[in-house]
N, C-alpha and C positions, 0 to 999 in steps of 0.2 A: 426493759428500757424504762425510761423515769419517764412518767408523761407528765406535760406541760413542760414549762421554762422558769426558770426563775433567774432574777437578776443578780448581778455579782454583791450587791447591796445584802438582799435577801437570802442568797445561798449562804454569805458568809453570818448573818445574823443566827440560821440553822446552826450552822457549823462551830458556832461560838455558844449555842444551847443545846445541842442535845448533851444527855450526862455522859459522855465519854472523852476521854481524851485521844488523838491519833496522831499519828505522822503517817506523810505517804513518803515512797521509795522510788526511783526510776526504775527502770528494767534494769540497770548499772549498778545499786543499789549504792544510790547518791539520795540523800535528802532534799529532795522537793519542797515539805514545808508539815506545819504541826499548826493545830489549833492551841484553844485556853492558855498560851503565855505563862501568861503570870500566875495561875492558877495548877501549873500542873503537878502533878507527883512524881513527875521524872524529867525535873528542867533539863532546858537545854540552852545555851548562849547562841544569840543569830548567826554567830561566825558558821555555825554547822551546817547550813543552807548549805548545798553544794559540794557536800562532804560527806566521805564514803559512811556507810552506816556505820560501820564496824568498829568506826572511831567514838561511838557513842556509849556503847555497851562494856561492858567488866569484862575485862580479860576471861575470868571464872566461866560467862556466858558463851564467848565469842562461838565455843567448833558447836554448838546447839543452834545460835541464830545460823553459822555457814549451813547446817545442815537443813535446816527451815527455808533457806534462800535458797539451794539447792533445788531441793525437793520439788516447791512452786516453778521454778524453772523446768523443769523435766517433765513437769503436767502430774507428776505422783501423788501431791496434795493441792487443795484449794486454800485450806487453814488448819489452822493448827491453835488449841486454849488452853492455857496451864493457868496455877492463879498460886499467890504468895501471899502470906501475912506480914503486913508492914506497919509500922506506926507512923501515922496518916494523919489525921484529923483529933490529936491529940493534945495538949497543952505538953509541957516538960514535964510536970508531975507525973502528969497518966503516960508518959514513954519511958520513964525510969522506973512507973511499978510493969513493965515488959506487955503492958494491949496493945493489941495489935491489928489493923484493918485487913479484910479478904482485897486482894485486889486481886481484879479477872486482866488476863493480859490476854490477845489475841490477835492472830497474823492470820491474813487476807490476803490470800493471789488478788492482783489485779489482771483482767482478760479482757481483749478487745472481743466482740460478738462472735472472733472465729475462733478463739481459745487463746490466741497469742498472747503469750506474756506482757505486761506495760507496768507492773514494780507491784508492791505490797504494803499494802496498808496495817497498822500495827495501831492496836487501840488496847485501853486501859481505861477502866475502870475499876473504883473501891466499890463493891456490893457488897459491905457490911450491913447498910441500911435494909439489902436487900434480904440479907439472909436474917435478917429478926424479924421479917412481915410474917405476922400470925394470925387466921383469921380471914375473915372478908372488911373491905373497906369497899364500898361503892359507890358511884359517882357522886358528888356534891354530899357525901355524907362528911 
């Protein structure tokens, strides 16, 4: 359990800073809501609020995410990480010579304290930056 409170102001300032991007899912798996808007690497238009997920994803995807939504249903998984190279953070030039960003995808049972299912959190992030940290960097250096 998360101790202390924090206010809707401040939860969503977090929410709007940590480096990842997410949506959450109902137990229906309807969309709830997604942080970083404008910023993300897999838009989405507001009309999706309240829209089954499955309308979001590439057909190519679709029986992978049923089976990931499945699974968290039945208590078989908690989560599940796979990650893709995509051109991300690139200008035109650098996406026509084929660079391409790591990005980590990862799905999150959501549980109430007794295990009950309550939907699935889905986060992304690019850890390109992460994967060329070489080295020690330490505080205030």
């Amino acid at each position: 359990m998360m101790v202390g409170k924090l206010d809707g102001k401040m939860l969503e300032a977090v929410l709007e800073t940590i480096p990842l991007e997410f949506s959450v899912l109902d137990k229906d798996d309807k969309v709830l809501a997604w942080n970083k808007h404008e910023t993300r690497i897999f838009k989405r238009p507001p009309a999706v609020i309240g829209r089954d997920v499955r309308d979001c994803h590439p057909k190519k995807s679709l029986d992978k995410v049923e089976k990931i939504l499945s699974d968290m249903k039945s208590g078989k998984i908690d989560k599940t990480r796979f990650w893709i190279d995509l051109p991300v953070n690139q200008n035109q030039s650098e996406k026509n010579n084929k660079n391409k960003d790591k990005i980590l995808i990862e799905y999150y049972a959501l549980r109430d304290p007794k295990g009950k299912y309550l939907g699935c959190l889905e986060s992304t992030q690019d850890i390109s930056e992460i994967q060329a940290l070489k080295g020690e960097k330490r505080l205030l250096d």
